[in-house]
PQR file with spaces between the fields and no chain letter, atoms N, CA, C, O and H, PARSE charges and radii, in Angstrom:
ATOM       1  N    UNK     1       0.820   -1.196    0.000 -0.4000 1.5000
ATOM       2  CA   UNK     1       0.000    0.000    0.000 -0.0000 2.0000
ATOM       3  C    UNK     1       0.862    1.257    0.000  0.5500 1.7000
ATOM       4  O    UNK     1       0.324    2.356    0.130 -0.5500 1.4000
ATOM       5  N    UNK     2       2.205    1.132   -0.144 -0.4000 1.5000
ATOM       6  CA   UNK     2       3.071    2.094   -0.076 -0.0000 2.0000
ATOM       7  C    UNK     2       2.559    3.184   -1.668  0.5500 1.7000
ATOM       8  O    UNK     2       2.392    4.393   -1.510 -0.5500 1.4000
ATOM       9  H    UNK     2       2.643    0.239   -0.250  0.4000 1.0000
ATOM      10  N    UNK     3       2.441    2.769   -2.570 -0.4000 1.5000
ATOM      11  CA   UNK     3       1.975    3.111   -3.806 -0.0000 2.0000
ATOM      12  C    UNK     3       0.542    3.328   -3.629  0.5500 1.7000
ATOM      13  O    UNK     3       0.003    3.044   -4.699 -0.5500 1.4000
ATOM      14  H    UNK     3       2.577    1.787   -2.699  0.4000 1.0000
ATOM      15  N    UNK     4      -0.646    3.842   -2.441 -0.4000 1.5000
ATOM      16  CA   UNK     4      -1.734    3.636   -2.910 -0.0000 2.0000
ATOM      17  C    UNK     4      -1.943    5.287   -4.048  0.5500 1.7000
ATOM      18  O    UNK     4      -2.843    5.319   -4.886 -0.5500 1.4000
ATOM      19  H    UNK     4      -0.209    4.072   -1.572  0.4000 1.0000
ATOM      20  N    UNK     5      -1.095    6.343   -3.880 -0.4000 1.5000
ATOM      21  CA   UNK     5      -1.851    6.919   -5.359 -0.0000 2.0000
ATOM      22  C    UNK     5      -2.404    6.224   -6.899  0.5500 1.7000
ATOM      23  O    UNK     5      -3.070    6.759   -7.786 -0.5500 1.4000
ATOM      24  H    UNK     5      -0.363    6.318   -3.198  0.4000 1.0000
ATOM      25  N    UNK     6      -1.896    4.966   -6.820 -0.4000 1.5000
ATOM      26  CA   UNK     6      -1.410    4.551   -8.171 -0.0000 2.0000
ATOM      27  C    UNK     6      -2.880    3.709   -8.115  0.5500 1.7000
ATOM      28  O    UNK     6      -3.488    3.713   -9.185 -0.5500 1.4000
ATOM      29  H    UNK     6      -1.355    4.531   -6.100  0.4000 1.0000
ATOM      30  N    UNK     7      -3.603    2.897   -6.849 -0.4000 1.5000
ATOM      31  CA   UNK     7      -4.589    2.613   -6.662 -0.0000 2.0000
ATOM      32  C    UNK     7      -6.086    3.284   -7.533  0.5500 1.7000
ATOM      33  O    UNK     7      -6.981    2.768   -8.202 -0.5500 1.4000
ATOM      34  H    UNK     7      -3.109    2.894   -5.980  0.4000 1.0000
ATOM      35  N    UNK     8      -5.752    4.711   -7.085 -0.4000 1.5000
ATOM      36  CA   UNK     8      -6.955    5.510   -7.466 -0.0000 2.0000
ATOM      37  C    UNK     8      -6.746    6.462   -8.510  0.5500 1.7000
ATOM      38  O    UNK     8      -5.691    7.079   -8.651 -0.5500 1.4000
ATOM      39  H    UNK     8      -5.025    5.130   -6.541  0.4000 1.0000
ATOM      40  N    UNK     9      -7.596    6.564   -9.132 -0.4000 1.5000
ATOM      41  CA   UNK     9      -7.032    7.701  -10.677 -0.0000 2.0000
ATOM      42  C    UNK     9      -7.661    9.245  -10.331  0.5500 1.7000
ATOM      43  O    UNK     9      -8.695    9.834  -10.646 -0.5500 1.4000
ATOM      44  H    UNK     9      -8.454    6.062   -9.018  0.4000 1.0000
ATOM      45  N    UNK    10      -6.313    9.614   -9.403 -0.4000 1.5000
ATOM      46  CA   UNK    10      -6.382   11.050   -8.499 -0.0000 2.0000
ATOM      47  C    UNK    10      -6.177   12.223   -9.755  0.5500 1.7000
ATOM      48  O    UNK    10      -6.709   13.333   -9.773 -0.5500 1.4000
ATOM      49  H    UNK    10      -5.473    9.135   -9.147  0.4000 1.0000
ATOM      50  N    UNK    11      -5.269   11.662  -10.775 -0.4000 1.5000
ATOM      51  CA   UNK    11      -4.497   13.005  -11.714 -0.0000 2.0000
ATOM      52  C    UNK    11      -5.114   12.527  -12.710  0.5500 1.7000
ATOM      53  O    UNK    11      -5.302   11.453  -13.283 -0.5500 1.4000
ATOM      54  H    UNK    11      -4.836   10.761  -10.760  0.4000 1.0000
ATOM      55  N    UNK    12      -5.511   14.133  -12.800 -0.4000 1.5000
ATOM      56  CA   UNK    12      -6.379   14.147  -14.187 -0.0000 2.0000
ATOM      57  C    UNK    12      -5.601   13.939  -15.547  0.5500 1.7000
ATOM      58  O    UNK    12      -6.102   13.651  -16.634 -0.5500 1.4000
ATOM      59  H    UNK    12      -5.358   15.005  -12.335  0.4000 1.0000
ATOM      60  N    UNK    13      -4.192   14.158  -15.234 -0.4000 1.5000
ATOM      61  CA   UNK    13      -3.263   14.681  -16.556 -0.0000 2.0000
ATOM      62  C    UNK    13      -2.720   12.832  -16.848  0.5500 1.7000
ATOM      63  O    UNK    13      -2.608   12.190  -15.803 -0.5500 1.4000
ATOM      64  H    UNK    13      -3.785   14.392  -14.351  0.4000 1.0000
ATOM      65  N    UNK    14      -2.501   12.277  -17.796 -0.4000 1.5000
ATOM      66  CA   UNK    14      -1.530   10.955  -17.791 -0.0000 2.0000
ATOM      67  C    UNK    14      -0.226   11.947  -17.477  0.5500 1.7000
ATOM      68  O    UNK    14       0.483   11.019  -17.865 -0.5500 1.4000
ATOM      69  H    UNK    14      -2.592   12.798  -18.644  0.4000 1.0000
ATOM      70  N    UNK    15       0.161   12.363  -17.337 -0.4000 1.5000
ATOM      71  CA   UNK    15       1.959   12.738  -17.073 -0.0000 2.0000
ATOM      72  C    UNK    15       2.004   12.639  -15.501  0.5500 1.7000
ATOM      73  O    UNK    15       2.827   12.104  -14.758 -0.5500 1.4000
ATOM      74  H    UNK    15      -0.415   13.117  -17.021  0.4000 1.0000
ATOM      75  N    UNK    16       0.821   13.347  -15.241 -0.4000 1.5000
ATOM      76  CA   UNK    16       0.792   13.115  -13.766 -0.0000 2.0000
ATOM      77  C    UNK    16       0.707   11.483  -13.266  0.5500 1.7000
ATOM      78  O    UNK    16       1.447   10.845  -12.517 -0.5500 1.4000
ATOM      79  H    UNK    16       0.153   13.782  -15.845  0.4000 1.0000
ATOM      80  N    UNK    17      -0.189   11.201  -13.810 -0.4000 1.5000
ATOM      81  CA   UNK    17      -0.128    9.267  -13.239 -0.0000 2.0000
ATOM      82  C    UNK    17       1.398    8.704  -13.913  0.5500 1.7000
ATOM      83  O    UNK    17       2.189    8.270  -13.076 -0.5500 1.4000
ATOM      84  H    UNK    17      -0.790   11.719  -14.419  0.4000 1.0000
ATOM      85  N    UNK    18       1.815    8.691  -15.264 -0.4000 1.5000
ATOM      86  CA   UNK    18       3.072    8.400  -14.998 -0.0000 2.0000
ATOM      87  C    UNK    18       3.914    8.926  -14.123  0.5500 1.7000
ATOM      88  O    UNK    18       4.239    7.928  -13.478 -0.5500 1.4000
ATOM      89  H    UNK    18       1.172    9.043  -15.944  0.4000 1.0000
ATOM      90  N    UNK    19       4.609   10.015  -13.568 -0.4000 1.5000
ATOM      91  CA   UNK    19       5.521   10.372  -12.792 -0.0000 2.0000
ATOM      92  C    UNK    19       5.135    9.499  -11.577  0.5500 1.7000
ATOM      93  O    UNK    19       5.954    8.729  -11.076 -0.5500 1.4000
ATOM      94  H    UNK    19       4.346   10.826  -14.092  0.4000 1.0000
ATOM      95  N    UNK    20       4.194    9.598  -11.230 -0.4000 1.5000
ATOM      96  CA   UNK    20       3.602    8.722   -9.887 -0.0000 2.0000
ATOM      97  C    UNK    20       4.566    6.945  -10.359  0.5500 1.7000
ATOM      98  O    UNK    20       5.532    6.531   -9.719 -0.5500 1.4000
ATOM      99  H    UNK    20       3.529   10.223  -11.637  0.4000 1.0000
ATOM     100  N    UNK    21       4.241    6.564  -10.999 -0.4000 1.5000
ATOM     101  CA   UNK    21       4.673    5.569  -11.681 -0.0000 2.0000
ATOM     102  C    UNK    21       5.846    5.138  -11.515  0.5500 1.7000
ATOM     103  O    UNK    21       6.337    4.286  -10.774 -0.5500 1.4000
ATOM     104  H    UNK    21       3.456    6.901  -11.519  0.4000 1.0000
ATOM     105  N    UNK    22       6.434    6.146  -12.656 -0.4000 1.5000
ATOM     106  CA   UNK    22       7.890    5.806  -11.710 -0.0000 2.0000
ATOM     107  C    UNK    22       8.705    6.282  -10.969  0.5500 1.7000
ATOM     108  O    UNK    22       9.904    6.025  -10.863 -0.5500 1.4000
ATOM     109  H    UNK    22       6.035    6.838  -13.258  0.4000 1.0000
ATOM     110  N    UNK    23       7.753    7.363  -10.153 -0.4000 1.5000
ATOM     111  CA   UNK    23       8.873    7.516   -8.806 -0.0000 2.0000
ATOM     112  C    UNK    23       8.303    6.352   -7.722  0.5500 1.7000
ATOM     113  O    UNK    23       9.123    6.046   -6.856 -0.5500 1.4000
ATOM     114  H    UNK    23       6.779    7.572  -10.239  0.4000 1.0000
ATOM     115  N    UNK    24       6.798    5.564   -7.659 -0.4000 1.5000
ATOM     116  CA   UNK    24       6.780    4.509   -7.273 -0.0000 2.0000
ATOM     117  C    UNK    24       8.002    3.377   -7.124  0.5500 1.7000
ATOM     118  O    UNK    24       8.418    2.803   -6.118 -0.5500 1.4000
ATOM     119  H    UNK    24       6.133    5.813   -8.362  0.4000 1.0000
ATOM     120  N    UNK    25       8.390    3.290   -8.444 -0.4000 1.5000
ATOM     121  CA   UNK    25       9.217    2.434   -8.810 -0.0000 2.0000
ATOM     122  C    UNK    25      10.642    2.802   -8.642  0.5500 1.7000
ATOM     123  O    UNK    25      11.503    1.957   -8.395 -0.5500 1.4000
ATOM     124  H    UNK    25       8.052    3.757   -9.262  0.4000 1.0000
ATOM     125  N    UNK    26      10.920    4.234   -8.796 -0.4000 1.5000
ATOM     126  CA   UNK    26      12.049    4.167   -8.178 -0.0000 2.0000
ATOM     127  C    UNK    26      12.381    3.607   -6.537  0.5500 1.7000
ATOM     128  O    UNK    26      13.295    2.809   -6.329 -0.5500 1.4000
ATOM     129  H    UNK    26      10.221    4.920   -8.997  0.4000 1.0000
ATOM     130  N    UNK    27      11.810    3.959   -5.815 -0.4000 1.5000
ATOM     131  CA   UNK    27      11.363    4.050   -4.284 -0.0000 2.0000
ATOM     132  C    UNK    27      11.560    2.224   -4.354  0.5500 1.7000
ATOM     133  O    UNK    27      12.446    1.748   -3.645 -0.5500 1.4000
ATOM     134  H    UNK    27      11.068    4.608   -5.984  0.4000 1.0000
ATOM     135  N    UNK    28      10.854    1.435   -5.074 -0.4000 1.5000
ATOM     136  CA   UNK    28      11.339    0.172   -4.927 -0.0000 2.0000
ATOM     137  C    UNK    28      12.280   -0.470   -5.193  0.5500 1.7000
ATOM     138  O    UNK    28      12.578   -1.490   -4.570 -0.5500 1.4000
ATOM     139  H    UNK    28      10.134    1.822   -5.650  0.4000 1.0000
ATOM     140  N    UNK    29      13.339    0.271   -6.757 -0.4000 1.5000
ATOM     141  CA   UNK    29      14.648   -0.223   -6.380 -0.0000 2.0000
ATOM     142  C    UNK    29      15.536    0.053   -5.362  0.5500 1.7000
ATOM     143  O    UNK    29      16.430   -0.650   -4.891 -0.5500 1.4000
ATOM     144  H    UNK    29      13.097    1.099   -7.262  0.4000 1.0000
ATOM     145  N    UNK    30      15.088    1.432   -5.017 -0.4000 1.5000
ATOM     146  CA   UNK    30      16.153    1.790   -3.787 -0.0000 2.0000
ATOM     147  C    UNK    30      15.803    1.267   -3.296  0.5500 1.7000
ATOM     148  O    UNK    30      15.392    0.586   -4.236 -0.5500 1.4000
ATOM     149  H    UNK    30      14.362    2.003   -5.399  0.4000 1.0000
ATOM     150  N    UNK    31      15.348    0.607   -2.223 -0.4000 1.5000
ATOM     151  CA   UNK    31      15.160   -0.150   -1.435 -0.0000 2.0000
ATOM     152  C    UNK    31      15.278   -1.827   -1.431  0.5500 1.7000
ATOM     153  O    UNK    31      15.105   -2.630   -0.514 -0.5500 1.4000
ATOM     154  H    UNK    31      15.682    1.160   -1.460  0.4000 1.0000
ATOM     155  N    UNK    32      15.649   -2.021   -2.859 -0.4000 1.5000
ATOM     156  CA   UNK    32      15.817   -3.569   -3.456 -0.0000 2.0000
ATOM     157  C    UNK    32      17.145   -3.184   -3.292  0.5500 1.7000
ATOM     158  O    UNK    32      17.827   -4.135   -2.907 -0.5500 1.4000
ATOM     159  H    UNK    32      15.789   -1.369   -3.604  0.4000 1.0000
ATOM     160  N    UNK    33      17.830   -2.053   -3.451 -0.4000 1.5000
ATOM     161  CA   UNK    33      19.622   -1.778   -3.590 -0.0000 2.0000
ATOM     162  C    UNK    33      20.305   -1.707   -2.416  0.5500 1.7000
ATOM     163  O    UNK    33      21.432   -2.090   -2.101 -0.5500 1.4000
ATOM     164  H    UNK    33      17.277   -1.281   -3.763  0.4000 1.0000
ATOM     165  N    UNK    34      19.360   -1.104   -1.769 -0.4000 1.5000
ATOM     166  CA   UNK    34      20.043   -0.819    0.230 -0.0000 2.0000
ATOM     167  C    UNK    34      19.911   -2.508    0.779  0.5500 1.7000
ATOM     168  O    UNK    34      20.927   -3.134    1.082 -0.5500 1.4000
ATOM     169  H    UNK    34      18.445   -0.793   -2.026  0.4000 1.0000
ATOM     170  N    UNK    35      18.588   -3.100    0.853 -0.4000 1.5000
ATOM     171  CA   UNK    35      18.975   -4.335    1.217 -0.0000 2.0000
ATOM     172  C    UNK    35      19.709   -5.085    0.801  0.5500 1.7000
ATOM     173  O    UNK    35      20.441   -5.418    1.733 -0.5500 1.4000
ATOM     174  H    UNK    35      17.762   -2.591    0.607  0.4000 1.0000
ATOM     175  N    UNK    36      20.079   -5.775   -0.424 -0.4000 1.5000
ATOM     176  CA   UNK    36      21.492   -5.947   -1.174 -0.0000 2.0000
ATOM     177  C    UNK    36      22.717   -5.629   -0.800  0.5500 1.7000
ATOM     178  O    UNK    36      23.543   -6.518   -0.597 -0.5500 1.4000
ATOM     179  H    UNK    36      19.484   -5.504   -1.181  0.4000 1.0000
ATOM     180  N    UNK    37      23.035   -4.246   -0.645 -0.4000 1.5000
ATOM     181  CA   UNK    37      24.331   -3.555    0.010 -0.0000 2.0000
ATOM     182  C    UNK    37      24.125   -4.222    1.245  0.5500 1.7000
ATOM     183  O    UNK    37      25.026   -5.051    1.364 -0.5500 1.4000
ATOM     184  H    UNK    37      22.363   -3.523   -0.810  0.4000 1.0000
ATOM     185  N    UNK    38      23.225   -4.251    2.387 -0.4000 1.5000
ATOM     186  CA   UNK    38      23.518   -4.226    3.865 -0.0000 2.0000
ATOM     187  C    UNK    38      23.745   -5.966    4.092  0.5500 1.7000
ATOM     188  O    UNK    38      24.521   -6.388    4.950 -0.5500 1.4000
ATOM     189  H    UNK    38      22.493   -3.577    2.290  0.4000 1.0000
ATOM     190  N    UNK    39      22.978   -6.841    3.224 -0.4000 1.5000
ATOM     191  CA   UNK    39      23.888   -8.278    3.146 -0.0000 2.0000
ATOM     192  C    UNK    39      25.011   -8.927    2.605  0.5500 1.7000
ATOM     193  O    UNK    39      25.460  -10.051    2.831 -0.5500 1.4000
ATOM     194  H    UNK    39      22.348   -6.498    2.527  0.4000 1.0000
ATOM     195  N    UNK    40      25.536   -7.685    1.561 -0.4000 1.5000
ATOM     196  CA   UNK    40      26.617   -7.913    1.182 -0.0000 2.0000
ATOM     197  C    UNK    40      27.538   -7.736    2.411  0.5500 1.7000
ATOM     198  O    UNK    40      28.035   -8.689    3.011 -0.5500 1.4000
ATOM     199  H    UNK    40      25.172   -6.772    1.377  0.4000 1.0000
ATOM     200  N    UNK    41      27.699   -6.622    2.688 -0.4000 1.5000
ATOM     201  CA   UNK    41      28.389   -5.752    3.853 -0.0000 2.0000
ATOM     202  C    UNK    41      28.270   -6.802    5.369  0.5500 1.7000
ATOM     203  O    UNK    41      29.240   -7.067    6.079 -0.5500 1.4000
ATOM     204  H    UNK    41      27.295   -5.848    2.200  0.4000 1.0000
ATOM     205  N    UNK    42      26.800   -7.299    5.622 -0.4000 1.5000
ATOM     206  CA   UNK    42      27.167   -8.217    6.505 -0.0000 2.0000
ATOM     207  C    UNK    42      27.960   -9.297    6.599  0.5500 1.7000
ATOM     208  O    UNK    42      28.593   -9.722    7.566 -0.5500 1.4000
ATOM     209  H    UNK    42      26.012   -7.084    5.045  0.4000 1.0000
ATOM     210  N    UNK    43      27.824   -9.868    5.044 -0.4000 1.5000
ATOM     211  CA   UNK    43      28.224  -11.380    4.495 -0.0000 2.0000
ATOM     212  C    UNK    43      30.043  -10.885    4.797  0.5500 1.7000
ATOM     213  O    UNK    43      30.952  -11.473    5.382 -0.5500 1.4000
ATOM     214  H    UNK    43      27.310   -9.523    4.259  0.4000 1.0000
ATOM     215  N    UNK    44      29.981   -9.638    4.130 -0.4000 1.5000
ATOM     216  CA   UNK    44      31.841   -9.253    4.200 -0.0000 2.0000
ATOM     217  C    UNK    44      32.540   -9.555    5.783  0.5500 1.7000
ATOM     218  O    UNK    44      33.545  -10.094    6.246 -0.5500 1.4000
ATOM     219  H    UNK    44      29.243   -9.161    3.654  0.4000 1.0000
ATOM     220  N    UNK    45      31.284   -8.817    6.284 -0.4000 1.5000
ATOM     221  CA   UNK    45      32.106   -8.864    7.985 -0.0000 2.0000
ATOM     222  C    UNK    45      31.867   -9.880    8.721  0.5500 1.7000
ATOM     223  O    UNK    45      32.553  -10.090    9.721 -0.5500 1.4000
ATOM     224  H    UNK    45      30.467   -8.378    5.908  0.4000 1.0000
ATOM     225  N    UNK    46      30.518  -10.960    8.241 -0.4000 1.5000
ATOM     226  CA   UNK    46      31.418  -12.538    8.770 -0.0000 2.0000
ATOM     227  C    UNK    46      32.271  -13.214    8.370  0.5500 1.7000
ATOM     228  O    UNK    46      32.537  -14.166    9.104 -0.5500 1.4000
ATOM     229  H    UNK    46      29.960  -10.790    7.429  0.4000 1.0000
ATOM     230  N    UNK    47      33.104  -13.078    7.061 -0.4000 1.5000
ATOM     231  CA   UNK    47      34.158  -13.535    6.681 -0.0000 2.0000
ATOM     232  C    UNK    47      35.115  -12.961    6.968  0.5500 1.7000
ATOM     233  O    UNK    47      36.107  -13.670    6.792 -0.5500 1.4000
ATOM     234  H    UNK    47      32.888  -12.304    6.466  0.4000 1.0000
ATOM     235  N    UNK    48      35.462  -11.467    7.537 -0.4000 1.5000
ATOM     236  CA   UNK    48      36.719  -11.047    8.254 -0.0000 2.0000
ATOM     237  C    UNK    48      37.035  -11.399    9.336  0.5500 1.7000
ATOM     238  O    UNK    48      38.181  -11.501    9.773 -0.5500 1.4000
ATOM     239  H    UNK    48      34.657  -10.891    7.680  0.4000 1.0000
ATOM     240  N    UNK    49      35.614  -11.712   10.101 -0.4000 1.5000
ATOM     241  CA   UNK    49      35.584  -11.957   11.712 -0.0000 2.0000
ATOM     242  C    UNK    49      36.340  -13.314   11.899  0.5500 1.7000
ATOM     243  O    UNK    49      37.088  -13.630   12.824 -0.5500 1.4000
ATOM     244  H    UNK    49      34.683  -11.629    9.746  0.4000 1.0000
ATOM     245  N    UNK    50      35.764  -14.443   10.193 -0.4000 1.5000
ATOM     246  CA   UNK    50      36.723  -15.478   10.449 -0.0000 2.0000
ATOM     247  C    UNK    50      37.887  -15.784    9.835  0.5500 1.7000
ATOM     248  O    UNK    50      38.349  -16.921    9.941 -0.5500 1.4000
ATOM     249  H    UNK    50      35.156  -14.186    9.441  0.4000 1.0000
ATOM     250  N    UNK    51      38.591  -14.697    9.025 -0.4000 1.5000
ATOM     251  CA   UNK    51      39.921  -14.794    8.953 -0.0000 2.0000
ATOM     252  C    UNK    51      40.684  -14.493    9.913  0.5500 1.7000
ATOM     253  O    UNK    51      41.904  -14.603    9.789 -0.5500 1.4000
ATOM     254  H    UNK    51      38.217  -13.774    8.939  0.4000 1.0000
């Protein structure tokens, strides 16, 4: 429900419902990219802990 604008057809303009669109979608890779980084980064520092 993080996206509910996209639910309801609030903007009258299509430019307006696209931008909604994909700044939706941006908002979900970042957040597909930060979790990625923070298990990489963990995965790194249990393998230093056991060298």
């Amino acid at each position: 429900m993080n996206s509910r604008r996209l639910v309801r057809d609030f903007a009258t303009l299509p430019a307006s419902s696209e931008t909604f669109i994909y700044f939706s979608q941006a908002m979900l890779i970042s957040r597909r990219v930060a979790r990625t980084a923070s298990r990489q980064r963990a995965e790194q520092g249990r393998w230093a802990a056991a060298a």
